[in-house]
N, C-alpha and C positions, 0 to 999 in steps of 0.2 A: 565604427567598431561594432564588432558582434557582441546581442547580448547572451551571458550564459543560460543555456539550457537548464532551468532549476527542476529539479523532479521529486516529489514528494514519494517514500515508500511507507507503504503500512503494512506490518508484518502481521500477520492476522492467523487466532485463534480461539475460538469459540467468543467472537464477535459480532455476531448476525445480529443483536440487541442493541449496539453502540454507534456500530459501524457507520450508517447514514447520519447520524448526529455529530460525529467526531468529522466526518467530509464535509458536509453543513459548513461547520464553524471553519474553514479553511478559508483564507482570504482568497479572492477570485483575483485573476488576474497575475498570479504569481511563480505559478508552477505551468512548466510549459507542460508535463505531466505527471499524472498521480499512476502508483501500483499500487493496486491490492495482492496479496500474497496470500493464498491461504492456506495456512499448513494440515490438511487433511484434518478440519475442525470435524466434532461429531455433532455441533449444530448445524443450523441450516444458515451459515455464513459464505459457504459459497452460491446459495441461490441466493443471498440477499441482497451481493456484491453485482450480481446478473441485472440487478434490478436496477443499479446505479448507473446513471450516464458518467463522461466522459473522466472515466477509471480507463486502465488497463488491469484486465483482472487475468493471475495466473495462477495456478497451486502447483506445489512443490510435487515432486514426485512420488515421497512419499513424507511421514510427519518425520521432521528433522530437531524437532525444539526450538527455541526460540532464535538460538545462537545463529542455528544456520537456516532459519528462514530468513533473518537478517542478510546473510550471504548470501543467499539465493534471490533475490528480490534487490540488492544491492550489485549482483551482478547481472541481474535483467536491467535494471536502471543504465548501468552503464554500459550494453550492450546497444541500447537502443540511443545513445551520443548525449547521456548526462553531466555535463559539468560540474554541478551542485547536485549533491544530494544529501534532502532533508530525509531521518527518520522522525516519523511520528506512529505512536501508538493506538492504532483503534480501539481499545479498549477505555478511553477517555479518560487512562490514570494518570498521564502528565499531562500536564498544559503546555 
């Protein structure tokens, strides 16, 4: 049996401060891939995300708000053959 493809998405804005702390704490071994999303942050959260290995880093086309980086980054996940997909928040507000 095949296992599901789990893919973690992080809808991301003005998270360059959090960002590699909140990947960090991600269990290894669980997610066949992670997205970073970044909604045209006006920090420096897309050069931080640059800096991260084995992400897939994308930003939206243009800033959409949260709703639809969620959809946008939810329909990269599933483009690229996501089974599962987790949101998690880079801003390290939920656990």
């Amino acid at each position: 049996m095949r296992r599901s493809k789990v893919f973690a998405i992080l809808p991301a804005y003005n998270a360059a401060k959090t960002l590699k702390g909140v990947l960090d704490s991600l269990p290894k071994g669980v997610f066949h891939s992670i997205i970073v999303s970044d909604d045209h942050s006006v920090d420096d959260t897309w050069v931080q995300a640059a800096k991260l290995r084995n992400i897939t880093r994308i930003q939206t086309p243009k800033n959409l708000g949260y709703g639809g980086n969620v959809k946008y980054c939810l329909s990269a996940a599933l483009a690229r053959g996501a089974d599962v997909v987790v949101e998690i928040h880079p801003d390290g507000e939920y656990e």
